[in-house]
Structure formats: structure tokens, C-alpha cells
C-alpha positions in Angstrom: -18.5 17.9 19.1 -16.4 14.9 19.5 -12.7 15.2 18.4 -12.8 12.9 15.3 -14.6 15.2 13.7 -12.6 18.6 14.5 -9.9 17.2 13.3 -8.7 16.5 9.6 -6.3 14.0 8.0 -5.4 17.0 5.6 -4.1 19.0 8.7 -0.4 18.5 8.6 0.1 17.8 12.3 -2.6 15.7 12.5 -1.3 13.0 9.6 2.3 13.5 11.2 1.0 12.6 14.1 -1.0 9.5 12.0 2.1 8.4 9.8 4.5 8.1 13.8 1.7 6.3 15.3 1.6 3.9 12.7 4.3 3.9 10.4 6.4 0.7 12.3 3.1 -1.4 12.8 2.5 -1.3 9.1 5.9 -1.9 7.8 6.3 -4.8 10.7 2.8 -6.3 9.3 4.0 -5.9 5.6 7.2 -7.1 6.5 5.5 -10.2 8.4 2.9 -11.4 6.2 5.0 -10.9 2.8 8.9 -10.3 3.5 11.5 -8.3 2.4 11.2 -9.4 -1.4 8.3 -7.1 -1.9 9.6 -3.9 -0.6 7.8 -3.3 2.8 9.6 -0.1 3.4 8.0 0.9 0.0 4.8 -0.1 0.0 4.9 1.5 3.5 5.5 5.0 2.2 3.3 4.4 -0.7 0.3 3.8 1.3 0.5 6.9 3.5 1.1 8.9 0.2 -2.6 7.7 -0.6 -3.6 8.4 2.5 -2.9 12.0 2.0 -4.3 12.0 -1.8 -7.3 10.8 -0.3 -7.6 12.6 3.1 -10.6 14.7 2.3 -12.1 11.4 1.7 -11.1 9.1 4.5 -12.2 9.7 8.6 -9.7 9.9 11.4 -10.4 7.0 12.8 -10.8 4.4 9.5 -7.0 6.0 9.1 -5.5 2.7 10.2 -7.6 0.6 8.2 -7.2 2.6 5.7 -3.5 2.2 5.7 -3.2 -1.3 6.1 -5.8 -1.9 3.5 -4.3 -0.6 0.5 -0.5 -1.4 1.9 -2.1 -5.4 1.1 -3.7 -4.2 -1.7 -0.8 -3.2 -3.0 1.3 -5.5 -2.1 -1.2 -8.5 -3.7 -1.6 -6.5 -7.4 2.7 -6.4 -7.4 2.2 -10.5 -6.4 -0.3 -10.7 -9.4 1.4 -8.9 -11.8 4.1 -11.1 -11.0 2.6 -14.2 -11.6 1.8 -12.2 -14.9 5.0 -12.1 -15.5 6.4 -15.3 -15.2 3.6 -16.8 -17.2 4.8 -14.9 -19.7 8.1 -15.8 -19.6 7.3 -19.4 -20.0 5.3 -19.2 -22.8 8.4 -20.0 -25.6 8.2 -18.2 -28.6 8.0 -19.8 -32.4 11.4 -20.4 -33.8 9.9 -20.2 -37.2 8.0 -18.5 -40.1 4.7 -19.4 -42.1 7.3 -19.3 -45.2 
């Protein structure tokens, strides 16, 4: 039986040992492809919090893709919701009444 399958993501030790081995390389890619302004750090710790939500669902070795998967996901609904934002803000409201 080959080890992937022995071993679950919802096994404490196993998603330690998950969340050390890549933990650095996901912040560094957040950190990389989007700076500091959107909270790499964050999103970081968010991910591996679905990670282990989801870890009946996801296989030990799509754990990394996983991860770094929904860390961008993440990371490109906060840019969205941003633009949101700012559209919004630009959009002046009417200074007057129908009356």
C-alpha cells in the first residue's frame, strides 16, 4: 500500500509536518507575486486553516496545490472586492432632492 494513502491530512503530525514543509514557500510566493499590502502572512495561515477544514477531502500529495491554490484565490477575491470598493467610492452621491 503505497504511503500516500496510509496517511491522512487530518492526522495531526501529518499536517504539522505539511504546514513546516510549506509554510515559507507559500508566504514567499504570496509575498512575491502580490506584496506586503495584501497580508501574505494572513492569507498564509488562512489557507492551511482550509486545508484542515477540508482534509477529509483533499489527498496528501495535491496538499501543495491545494495550498497555493486557494492562498491566490484568496488573495485575487480581496483584489476584486477591492476594485469593488473603489468603484464605489467614486461614484458621487446626489446633493439634492426630487422636492
Amino acid at each position: 500500500m503505497p504511503k500516500d494513502l496510509e496517511e491522512s491530512i487530518c492526522n495531526a503530525t501529518v499536517f504539522e509536518r505539511i504546514y513546516k514543509t510549506y509554510v515559507k514557500d507559500l508566504h514567499d510566493f504570496l509575498y512575491y507575486k502580490y506584496g506586503e499590502k495584501y497580508n501574505p502572512s494572513d492569507v498564509t495561515q488562512e489557507a492551511f486553516i482550509k486545508l484542515w477544514d477540508q482534509c477529509n477531502k483533499v489527498s496528501l500529495s495535491k496538499a501543495k496545490s491545494f495550498l497555493f491554490t486557494v492562498a491566490n484565490n484568496m488573495v485575487l477575491n480581496d483584489i476584486k472586492h477591492q476594485k469593488v470598493v473603489l468603484k464605489f467610492k467614486q461614484i458621487s452621491p446626489k446633493q439634492h432632492t426630487n422636492e
